[in-house]
PyMOL Python script that loads the backbone (N, CA, C, O; Angstrom):
from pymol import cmd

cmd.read_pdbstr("""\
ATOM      1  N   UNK A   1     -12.551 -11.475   8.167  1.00  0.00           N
ATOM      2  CA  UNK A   1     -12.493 -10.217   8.891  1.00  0.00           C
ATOM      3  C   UNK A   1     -11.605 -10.411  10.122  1.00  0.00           C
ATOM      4  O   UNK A   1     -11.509 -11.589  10.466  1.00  0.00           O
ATOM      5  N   UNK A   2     -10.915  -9.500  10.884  1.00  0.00           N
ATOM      6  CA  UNK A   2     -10.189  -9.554  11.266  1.00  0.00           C
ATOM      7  C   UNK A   2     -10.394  -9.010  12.722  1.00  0.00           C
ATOM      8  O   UNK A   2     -11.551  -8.592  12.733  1.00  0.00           O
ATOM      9  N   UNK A   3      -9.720  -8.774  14.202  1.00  0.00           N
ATOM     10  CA  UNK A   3     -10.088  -8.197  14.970  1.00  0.00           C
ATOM     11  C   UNK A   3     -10.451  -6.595  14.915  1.00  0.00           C
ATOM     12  O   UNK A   3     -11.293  -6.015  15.602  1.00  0.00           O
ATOM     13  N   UNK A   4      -9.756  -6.146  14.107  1.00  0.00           N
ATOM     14  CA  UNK A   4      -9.755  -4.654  14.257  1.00  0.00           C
ATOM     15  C   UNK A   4     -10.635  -4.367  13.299  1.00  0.00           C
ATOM     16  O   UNK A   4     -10.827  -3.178  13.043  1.00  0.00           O
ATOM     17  N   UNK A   5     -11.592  -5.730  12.327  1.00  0.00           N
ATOM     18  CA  UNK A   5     -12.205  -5.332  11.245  1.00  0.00           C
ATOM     19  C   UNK A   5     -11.956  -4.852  10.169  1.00  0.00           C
ATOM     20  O   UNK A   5     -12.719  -4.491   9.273  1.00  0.00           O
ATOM     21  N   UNK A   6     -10.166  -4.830  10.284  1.00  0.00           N
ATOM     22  CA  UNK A   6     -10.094  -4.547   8.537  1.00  0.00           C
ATOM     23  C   UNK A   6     -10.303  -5.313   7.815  1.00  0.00           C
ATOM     24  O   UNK A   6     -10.347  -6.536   7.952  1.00  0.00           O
ATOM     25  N   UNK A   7     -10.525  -4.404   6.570  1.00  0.00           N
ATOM     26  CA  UNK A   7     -10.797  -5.420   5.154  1.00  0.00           C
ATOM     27  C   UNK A   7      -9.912  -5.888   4.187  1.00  0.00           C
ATOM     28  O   UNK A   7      -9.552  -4.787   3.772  1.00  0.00           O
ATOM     29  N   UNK A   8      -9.431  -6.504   3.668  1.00  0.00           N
ATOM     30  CA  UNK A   8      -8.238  -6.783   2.708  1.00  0.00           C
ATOM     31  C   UNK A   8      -8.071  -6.143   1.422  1.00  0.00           C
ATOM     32  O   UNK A   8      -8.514  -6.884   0.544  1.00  0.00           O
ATOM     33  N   UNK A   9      -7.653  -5.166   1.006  1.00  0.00           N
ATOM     34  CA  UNK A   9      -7.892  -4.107   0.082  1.00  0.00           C
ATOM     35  C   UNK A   9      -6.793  -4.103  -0.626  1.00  0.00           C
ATOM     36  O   UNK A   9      -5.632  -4.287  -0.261  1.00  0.00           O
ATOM     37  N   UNK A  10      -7.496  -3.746  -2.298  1.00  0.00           N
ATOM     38  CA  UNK A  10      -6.757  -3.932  -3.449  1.00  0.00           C
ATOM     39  C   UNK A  10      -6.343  -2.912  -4.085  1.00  0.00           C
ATOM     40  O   UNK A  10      -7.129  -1.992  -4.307  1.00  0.00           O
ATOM     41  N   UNK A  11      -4.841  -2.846  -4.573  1.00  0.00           N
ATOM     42  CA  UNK A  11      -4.798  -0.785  -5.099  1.00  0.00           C
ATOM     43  C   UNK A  11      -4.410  -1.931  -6.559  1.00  0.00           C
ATOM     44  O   UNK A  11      -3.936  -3.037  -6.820  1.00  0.00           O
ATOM     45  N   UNK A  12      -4.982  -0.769  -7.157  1.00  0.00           N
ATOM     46  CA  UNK A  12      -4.190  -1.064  -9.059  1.00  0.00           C
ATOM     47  C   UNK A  12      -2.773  -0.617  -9.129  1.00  0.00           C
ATOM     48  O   UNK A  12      -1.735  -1.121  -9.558  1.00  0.00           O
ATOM     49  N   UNK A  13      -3.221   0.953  -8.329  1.00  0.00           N
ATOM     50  CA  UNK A  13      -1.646   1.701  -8.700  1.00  0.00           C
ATOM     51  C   UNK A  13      -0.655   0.947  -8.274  1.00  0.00           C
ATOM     52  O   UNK A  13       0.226   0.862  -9.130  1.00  0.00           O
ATOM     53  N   UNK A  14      -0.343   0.132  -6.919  1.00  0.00           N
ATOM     54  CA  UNK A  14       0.509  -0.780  -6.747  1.00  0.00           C
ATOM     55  C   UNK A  14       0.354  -2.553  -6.944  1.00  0.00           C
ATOM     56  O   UNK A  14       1.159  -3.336  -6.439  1.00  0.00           O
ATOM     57  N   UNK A  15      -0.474  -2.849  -7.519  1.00  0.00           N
ATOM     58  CA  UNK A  15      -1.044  -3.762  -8.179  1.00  0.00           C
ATOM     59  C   UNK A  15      -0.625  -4.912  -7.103  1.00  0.00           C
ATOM     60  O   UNK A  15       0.100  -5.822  -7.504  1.00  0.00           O
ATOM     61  N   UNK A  16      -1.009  -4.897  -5.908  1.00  0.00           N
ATOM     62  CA  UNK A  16      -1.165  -6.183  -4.821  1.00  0.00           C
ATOM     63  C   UNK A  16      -2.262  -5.560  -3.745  1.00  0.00           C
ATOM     64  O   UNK A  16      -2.656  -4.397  -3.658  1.00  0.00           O
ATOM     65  N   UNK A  17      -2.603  -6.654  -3.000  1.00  0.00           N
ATOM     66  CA  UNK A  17      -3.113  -6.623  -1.517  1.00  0.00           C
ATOM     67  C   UNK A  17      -2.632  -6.230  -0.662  1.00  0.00           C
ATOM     68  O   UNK A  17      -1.459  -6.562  -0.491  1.00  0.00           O
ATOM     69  N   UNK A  18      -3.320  -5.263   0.383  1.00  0.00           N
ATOM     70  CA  UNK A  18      -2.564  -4.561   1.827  1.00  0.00           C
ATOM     71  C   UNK A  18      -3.437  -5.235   2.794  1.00  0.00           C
ATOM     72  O   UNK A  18      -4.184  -5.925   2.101  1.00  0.00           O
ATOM     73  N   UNK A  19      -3.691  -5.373   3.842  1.00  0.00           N
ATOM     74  CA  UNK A  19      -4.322  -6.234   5.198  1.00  0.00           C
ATOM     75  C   UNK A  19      -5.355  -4.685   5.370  1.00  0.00           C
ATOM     76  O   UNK A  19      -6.191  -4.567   6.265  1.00  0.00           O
ATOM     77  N   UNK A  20      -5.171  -3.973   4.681  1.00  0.00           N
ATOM     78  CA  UNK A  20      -6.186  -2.472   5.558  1.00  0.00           C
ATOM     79  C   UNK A  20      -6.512  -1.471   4.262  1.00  0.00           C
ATOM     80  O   UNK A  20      -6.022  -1.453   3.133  1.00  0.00           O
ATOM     81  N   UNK A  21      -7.411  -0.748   4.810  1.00  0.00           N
ATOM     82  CA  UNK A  21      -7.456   0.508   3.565  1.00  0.00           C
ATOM     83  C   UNK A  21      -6.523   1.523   4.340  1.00  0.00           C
ATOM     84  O   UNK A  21      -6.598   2.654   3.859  1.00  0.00           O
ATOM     85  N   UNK A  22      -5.741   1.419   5.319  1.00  0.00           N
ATOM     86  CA  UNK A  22      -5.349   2.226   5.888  1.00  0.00           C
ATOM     87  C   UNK A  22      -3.502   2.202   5.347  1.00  0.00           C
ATOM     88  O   UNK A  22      -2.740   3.124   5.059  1.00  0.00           O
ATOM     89  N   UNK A  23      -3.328   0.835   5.391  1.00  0.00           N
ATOM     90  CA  UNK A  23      -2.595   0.145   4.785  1.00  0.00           C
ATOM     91  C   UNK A  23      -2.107   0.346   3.313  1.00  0.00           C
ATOM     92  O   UNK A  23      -0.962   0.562   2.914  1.00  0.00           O
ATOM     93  N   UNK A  24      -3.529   0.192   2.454  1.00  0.00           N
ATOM     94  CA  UNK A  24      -2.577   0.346   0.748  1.00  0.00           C
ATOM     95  C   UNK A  24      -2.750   1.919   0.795  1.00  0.00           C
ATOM     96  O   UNK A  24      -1.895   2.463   0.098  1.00  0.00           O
ATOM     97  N   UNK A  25      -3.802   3.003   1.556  1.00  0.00           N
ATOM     98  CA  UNK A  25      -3.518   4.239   1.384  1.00  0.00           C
ATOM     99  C   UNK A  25      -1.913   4.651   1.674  1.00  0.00           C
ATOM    100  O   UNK A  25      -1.334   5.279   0.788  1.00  0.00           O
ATOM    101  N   UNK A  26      -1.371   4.390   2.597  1.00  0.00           N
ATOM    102  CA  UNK A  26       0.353   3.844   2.671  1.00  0.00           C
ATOM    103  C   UNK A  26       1.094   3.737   1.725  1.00  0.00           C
ATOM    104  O   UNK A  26       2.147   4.271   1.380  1.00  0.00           O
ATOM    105  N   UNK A  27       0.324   2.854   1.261  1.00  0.00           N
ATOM    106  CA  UNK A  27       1.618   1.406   0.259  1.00  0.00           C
ATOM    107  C   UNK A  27       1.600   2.609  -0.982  1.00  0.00           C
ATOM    108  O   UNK A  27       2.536   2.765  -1.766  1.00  0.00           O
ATOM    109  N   UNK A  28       0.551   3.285  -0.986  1.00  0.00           N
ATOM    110  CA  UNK A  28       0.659   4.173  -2.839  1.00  0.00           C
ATOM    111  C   UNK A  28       1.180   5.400  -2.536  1.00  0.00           C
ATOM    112  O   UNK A  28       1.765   6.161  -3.307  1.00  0.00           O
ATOM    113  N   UNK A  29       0.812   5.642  -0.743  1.00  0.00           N
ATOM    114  CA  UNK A  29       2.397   7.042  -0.920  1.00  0.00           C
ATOM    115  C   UNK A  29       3.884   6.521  -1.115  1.00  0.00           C
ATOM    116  O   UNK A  29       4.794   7.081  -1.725  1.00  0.00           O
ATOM    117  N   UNK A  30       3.905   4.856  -0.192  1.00  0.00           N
ATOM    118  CA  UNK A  30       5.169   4.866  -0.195  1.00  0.00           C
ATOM    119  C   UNK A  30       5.648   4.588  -1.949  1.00  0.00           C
ATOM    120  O   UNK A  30       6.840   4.651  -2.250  1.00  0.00           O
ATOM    121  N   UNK A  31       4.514   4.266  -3.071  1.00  0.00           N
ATOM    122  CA  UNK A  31       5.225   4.089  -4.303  1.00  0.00           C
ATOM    123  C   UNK A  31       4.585   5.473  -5.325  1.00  0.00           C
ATOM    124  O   UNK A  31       4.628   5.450  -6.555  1.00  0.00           O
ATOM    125  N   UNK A  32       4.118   6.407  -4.660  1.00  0.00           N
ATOM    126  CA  UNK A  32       4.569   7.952  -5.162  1.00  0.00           C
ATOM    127  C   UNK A  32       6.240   8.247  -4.950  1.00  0.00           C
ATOM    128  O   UNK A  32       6.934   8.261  -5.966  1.00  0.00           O
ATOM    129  N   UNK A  33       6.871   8.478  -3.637  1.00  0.00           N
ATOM    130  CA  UNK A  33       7.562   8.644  -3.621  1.00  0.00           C
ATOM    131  C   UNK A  33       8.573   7.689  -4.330  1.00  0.00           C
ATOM    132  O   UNK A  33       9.383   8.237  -5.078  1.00  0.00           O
ATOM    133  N   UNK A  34       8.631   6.346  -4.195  1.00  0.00           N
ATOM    134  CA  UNK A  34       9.400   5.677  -5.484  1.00  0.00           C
ATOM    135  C   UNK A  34       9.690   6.368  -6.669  1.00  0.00           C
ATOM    136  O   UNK A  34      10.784   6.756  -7.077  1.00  0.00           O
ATOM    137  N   UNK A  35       8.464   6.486  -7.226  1.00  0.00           N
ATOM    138  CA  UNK A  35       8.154   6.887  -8.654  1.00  0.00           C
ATOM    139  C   UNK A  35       8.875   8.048  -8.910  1.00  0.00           C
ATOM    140  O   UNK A  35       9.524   8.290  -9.928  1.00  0.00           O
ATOM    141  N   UNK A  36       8.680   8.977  -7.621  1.00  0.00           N
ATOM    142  CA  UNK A  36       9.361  10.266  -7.792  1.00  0.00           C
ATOM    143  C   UNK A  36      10.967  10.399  -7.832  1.00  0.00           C
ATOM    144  O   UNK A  36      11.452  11.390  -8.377  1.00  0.00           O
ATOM    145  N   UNK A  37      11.797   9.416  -7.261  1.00  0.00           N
ATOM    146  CA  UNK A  37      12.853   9.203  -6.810  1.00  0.00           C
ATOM    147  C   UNK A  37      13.229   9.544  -5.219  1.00  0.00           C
ATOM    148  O   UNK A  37      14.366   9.666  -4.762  1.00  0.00           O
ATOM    149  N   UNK A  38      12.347   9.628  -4.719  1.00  0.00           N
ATOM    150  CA  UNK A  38      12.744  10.102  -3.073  1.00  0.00           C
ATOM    151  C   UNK A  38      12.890   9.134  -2.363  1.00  0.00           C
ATOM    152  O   UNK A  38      13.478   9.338  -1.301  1.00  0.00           O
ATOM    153  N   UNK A  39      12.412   7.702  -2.672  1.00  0.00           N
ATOM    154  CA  UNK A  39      13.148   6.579  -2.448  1.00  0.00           C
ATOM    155  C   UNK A  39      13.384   5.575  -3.369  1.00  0.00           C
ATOM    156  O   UNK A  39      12.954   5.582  -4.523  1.00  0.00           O
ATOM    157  N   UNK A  40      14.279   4.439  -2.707  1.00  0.00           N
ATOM    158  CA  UNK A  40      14.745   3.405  -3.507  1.00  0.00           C
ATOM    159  C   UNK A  40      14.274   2.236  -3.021  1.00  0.00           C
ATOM    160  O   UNK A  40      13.984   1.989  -1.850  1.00  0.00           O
ATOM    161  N   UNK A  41      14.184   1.254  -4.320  1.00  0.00           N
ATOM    162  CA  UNK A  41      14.204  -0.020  -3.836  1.00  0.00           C
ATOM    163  C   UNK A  41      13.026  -0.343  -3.217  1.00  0.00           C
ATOM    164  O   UNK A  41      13.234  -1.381  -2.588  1.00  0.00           O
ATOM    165  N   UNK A  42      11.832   0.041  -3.070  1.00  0.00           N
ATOM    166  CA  UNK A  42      10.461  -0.008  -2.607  1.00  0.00           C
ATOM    167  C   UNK A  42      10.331  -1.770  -2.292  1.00  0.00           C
ATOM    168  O   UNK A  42      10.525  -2.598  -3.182  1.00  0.00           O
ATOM    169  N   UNK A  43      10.097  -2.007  -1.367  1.00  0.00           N
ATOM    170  CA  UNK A  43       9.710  -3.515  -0.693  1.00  0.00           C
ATOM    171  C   UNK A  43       8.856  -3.661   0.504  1.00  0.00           C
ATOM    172  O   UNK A  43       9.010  -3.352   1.685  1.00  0.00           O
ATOM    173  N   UNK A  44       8.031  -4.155  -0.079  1.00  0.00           N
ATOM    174  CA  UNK A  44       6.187  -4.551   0.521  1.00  0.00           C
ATOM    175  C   UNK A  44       7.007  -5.520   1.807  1.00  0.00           C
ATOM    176  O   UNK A  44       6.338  -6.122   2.647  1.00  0.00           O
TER     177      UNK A  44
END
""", "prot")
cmd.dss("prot")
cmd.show_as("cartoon", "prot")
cmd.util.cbc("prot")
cmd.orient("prot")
C-alpha cells in the first residue's frame, strides 16, 4: 500500500497493471479512444 493508499489494479480490457483505480479507469479511456482511432500509438 502506498501513501495515498492506492491499490494496484488490474483492467482485462487493457490487459496490465495501473498503480490506482483511478489510474486504469484512465488507461481504458485512453485505449477507447485508440480503438476508436482518435489516437495513435497508445504507450503506458
Amino acid at each position: 500500500m502506498t501513501k495515498c493508499r492506492a491499490e494496484r489494479t488490474w483492467t482485462d480490457f487493457c490487459e496490465r497493471w495501473f498503480d490506482s483505480k483511478a489510474e486504469a479507469e484512465r488507461g481504458e479511456e485512453l485505449r477507447v479512444l485508440e480503438m476508436t482511432g482518435d489516437i495513435k500509438t497508445l504507450r503506458y
